[in-house]
TIMI-2910 file (N, C-alpha, C, CB; in pm, 1 decimal, decimal comma, always signed):
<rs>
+----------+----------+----------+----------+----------+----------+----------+----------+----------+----------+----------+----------+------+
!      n_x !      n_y !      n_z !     ca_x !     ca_y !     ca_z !      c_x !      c_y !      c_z !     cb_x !     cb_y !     cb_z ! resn !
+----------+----------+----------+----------+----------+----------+----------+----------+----------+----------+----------+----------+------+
!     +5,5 ! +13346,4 !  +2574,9 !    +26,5 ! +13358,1 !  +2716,5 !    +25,9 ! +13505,9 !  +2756,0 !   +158,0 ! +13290,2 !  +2757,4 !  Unk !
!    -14,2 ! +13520,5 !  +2876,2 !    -21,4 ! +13663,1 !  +2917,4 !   +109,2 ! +13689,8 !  +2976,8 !   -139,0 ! +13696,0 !  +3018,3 !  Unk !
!   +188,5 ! +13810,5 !  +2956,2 !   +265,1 ! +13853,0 !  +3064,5 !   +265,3 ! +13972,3 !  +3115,8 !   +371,2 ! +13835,5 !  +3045,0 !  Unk !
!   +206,0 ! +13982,1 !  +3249,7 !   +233,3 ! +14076,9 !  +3330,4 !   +331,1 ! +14131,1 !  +3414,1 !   +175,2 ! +14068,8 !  +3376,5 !  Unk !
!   +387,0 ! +14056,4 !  +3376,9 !   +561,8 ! +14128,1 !  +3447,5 !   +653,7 ! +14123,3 !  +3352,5 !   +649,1 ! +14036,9 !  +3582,3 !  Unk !
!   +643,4 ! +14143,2 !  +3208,8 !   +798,4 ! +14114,2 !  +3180,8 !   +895,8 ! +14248,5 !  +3173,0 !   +810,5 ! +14034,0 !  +3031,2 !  Unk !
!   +859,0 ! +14334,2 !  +3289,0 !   +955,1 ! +14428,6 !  +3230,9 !  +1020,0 ! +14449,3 !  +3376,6 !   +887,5 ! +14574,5 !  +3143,2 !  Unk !
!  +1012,3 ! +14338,3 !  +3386,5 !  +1060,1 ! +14288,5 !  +3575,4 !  +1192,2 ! +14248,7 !  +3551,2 !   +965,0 ! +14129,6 !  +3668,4 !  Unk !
!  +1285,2 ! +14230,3 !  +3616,5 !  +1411,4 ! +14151,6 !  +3670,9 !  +1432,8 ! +14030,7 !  +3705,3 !  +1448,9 ! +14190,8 !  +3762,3 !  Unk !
!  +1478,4 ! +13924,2 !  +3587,7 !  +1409,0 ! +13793,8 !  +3619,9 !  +1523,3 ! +13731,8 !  +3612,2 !  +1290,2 ! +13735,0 !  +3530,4 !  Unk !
!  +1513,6 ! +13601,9 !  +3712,4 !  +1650,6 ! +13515,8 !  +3716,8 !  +1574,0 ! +13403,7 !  +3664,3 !  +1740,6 ! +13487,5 !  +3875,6 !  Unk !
!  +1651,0 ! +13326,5 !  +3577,6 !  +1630,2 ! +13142,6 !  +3512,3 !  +1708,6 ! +13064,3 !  +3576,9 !  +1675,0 ! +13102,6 !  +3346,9 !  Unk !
!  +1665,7 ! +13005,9 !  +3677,6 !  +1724,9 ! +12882,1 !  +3728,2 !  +1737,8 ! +12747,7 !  +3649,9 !  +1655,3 ! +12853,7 !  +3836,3 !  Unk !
!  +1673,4 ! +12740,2 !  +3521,6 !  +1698,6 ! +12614,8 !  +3421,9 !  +1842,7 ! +12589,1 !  +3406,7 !  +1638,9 ! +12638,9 !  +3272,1 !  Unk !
!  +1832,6 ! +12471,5 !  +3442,8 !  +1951,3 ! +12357,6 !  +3423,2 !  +2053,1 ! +12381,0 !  +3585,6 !  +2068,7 ! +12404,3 !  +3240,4 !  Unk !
!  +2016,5 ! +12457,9 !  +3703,4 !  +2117,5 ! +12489,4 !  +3809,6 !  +2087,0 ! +12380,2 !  +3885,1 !  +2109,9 ! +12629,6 !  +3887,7 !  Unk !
!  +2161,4 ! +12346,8 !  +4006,0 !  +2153,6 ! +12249,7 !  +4086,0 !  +2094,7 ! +12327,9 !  +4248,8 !  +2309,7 ! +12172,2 !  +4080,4 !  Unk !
!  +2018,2 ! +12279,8 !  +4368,3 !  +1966,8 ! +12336,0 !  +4443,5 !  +2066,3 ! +12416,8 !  +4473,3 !  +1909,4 ! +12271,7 !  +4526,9 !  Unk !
!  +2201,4 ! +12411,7 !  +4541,4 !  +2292,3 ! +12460,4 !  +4602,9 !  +2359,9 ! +12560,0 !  +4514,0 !  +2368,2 ! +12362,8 !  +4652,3 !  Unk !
!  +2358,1 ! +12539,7 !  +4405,4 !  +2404,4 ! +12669,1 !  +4252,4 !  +2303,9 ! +12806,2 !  +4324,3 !  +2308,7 ! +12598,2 !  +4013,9 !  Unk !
!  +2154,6 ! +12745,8 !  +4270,1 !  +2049,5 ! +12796,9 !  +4252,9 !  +2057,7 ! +12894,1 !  +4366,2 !  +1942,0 ! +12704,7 !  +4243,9 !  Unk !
!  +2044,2 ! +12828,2 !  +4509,5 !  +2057,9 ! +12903,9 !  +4612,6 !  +2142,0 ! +13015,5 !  +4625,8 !  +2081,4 ! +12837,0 !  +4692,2 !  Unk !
!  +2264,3 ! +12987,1 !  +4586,2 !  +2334,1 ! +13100,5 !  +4610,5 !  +2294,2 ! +13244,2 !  +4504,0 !  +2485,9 ! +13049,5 !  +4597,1 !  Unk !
!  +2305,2 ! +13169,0 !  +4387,5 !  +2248,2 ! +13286,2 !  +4285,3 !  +2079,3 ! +13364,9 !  +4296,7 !  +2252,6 ! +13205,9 !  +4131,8 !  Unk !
!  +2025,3 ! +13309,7 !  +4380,0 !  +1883,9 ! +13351,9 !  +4414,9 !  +1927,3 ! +13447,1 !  +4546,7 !  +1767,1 ! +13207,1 !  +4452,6 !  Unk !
!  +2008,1 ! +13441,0 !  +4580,6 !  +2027,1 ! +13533,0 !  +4721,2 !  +2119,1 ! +13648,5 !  +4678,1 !  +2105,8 ! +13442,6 !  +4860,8 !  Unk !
!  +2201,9 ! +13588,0 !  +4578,8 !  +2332,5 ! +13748,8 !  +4514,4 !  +2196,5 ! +13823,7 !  +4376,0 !  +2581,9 ! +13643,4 !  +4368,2 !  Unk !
!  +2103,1 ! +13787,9 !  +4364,3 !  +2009,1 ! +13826,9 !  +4285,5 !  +1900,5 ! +13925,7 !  +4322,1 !  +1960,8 ! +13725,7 !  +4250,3 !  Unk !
!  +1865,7 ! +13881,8 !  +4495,6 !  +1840,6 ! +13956,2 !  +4553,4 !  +1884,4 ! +14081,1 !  +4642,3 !  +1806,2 ! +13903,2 !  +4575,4 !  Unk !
!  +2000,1 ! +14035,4 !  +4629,2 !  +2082,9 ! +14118,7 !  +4683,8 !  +2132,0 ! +14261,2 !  +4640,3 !  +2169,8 ! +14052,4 !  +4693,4 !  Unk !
!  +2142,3 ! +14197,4 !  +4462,7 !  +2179,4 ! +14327,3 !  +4376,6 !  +2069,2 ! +14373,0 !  +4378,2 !  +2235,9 ! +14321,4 !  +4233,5 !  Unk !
!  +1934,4 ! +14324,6 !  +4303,7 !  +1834,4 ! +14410,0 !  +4342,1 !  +1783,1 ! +14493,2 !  +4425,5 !  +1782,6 ! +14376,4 !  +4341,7 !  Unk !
!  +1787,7 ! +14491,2 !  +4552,6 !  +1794,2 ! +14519,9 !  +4717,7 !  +1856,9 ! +14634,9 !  +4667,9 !  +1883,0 ! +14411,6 !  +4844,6 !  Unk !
!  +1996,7 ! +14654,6 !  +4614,3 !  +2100,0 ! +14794,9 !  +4589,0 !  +2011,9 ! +14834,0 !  +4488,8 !  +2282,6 ! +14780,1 !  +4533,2 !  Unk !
!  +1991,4 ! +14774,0 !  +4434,1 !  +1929,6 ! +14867,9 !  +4259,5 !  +1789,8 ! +14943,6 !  +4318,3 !  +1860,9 ! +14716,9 !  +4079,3 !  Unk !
!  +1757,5 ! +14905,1 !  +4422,0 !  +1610,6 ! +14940,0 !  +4468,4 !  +1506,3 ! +14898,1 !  +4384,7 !  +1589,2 ! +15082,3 !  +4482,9 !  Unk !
!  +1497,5 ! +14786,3 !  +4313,4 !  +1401,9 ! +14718,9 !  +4252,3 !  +1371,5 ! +14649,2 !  +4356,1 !  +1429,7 ! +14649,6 !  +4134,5 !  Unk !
!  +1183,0 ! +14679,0 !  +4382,7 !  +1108,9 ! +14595,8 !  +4468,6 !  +1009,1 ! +14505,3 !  +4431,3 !  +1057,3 ! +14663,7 !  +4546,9 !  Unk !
!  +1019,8 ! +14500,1 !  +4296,7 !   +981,6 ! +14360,9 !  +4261,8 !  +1042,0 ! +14290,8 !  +4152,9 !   +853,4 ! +14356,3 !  +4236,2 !  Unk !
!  +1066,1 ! +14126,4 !  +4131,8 !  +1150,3 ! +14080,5 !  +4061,7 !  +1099,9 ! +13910,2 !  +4014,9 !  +1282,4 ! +14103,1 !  +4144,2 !  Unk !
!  +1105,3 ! +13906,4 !  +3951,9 !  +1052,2 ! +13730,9 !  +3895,8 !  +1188,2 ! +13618,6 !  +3871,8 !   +960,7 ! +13743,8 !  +3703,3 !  Unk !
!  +1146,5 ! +13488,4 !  +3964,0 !  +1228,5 ! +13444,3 !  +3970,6 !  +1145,6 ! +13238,0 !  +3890,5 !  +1291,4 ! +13495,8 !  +4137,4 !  Unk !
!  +1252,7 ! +13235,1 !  +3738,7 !  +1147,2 ! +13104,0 !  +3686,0 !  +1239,2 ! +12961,5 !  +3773,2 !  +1147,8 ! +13081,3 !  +3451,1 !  Unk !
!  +1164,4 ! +12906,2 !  +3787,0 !  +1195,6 ! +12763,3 !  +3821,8 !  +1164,5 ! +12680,1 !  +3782,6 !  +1180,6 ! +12726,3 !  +3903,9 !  Unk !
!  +1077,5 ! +12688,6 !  +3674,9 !  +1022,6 ! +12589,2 !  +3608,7 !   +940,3 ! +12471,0 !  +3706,5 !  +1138,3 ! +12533,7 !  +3528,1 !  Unk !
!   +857,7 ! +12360,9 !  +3654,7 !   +750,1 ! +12336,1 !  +3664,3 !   +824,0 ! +12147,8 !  +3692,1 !   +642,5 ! +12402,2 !  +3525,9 !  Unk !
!   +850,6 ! +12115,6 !  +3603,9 !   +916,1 ! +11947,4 !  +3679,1 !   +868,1 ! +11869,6 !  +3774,5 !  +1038,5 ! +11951,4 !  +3746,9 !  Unk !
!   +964,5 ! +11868,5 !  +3884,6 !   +974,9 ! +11781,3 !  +3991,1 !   +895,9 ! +11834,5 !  +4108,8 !  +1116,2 ! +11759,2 !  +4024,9 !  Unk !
!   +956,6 ! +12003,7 !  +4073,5 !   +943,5 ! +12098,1 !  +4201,5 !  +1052,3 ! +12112,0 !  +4315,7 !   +824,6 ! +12054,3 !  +4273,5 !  Unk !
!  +1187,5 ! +12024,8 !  +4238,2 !  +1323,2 ! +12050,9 !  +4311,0 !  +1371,2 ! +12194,2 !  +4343,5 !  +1430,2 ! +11993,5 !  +4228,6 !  Unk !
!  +1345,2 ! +12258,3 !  +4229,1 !  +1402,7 ! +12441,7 !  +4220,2 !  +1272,9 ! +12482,1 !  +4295,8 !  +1422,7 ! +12542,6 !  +4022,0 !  Unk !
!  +1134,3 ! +12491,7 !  +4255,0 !  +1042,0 ! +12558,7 !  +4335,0 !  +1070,3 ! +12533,2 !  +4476,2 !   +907,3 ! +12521,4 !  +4301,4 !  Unk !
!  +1067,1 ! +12389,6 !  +4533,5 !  +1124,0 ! +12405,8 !  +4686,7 !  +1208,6 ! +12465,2 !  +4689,2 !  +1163,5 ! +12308,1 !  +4760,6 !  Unk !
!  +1347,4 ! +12458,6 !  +4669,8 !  +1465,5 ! +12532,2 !  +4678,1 !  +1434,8 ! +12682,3 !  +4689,4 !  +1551,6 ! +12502,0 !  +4560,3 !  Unk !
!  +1339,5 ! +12731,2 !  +4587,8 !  +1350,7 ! +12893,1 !  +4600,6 !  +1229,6 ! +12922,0 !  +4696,2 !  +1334,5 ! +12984,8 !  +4439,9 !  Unk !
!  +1157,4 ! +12873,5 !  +4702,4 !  +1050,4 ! +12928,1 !  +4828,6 !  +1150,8 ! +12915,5 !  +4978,7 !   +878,4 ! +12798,5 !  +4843,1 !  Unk !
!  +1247,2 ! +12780,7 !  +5017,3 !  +1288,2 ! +12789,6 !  +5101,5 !  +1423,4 ! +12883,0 !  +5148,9 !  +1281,7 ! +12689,1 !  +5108,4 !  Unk !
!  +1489,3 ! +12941,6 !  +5009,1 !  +1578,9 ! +13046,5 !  +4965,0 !  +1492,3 ! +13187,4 !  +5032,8 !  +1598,9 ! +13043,0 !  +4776,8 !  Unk !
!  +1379,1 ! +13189,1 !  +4971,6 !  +1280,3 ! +13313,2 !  +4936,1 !  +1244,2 ! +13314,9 !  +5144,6 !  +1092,5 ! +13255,4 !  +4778,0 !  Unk !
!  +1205,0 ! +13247,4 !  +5197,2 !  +1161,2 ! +13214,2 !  +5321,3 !  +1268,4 ! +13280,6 !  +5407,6 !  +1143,1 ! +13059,7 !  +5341,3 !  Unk !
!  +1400,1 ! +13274,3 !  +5421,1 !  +1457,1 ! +13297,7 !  +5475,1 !  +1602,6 ! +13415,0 !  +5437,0 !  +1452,8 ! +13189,2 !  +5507,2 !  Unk !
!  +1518,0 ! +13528,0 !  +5346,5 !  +1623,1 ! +13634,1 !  +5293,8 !  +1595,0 ! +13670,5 !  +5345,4 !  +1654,9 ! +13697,6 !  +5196,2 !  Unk !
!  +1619,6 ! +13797,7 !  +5400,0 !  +1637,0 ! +13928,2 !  +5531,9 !  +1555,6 ! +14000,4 !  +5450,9 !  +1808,0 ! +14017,6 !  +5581,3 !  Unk !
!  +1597,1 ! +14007,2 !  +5311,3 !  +1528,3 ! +14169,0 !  +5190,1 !  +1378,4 ! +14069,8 !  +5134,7 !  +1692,5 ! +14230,9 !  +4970,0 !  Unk !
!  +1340,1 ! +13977,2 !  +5124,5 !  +1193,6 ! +13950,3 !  +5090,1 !  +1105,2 ! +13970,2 !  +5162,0 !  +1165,4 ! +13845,2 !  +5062,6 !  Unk !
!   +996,4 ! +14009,5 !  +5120,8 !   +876,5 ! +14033,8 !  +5211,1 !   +760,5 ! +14016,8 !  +5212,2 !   +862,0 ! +14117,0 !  +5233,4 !  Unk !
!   +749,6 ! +13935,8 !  +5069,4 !   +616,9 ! +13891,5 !  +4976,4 !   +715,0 ! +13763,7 !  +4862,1 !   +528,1 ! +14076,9 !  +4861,2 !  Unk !
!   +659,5 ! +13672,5 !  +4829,2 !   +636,7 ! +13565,2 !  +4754,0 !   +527,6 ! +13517,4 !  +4726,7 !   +686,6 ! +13486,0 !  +4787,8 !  Unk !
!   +491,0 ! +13462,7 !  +4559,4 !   +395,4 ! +13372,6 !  +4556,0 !   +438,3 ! +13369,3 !  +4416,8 !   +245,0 ! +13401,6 !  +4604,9 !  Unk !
!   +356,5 ! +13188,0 !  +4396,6 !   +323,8 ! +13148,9 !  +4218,9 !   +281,5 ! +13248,3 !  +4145,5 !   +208,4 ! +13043,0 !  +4186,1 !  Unk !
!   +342,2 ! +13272,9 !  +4088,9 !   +271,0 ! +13363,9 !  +3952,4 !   +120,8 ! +13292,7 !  +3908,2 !   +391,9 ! +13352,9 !  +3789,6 !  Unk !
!    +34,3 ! +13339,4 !  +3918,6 !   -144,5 ! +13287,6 !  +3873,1 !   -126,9 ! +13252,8 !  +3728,8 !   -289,9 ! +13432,0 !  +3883,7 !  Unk !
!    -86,2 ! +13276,2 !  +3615,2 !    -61,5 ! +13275,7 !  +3538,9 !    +68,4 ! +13183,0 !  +3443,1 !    -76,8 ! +13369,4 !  +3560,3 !  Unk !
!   +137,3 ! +13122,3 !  +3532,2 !   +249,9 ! +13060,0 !  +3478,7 !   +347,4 ! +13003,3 !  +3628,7 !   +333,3 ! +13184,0 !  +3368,9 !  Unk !
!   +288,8 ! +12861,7 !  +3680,6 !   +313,0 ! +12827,6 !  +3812,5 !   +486,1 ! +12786,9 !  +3772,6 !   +193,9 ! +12691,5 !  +3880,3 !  Unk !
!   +521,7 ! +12800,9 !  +3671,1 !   +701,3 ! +12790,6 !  +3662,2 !   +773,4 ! +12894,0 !  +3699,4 !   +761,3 ! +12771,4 !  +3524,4 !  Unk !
!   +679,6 ! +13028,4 !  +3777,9 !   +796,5 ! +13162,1 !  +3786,9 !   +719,6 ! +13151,5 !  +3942,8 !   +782,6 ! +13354,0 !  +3655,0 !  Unk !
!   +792,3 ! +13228,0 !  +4020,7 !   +773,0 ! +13345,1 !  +4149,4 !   +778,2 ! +13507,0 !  +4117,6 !   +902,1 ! +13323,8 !  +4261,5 !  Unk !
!   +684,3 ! +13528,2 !  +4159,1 !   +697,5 ! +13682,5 !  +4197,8 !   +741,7 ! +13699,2 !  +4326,5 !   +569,2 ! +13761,0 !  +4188,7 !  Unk !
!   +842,7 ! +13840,5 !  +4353,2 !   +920,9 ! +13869,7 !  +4490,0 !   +874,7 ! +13984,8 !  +4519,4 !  +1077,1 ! +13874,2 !  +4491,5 !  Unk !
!   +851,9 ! +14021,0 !  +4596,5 !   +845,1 ! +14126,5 !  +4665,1 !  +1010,2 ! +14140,4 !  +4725,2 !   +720,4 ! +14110,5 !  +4773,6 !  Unk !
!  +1048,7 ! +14222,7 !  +4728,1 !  +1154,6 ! +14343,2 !  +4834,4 !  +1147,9 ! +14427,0 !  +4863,3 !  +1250,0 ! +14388,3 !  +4822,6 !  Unk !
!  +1235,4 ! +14432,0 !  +4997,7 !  +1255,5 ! +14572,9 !  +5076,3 !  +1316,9 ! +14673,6 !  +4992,2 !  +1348,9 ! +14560,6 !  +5205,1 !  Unk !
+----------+----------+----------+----------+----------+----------+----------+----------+----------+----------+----------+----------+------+
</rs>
């Protein structure tokens, strides 16, 4: 497998529940936001697509994101953009 980001800041949502997930996807961005890391990978793994909704609709409505999308390479992560 290729990885082009792993020297990114990455949160694992495996095994969280939407409402876990949510909150820890927003205090994730948040610290980052302080750390001034403007980009960060977030996995959700591949399943149902319970966590992928959850974090696009997390990701949709942070104040500090400004870019999202599937990773081309491995549709179980997000790449983030931040402010």
């Amino acid at each position: 497998m290729i990885t082009l980001y792993k020297n990114l800041p990455t949160l694992d949502l495996h095994g969280f529940d939407r409402d876990y997930a949510r909150i820890k996807i927003n205090e994730f961005i948040s610290d980052n936001h302080i750390m001034k890391n403007k980009k960060i990978i977030i996995i959700h793994g591949n399943g149902e697509g319970i966590l992928r909704k959850t974090c696009q609709k997390t990701l949709k409505n942070n104040k500090y994101v400004t870019e999202y999308k599937i990773n081309n390479f491995n549709s179980g992560e997000t790449i983030v953009n931040i402010k």
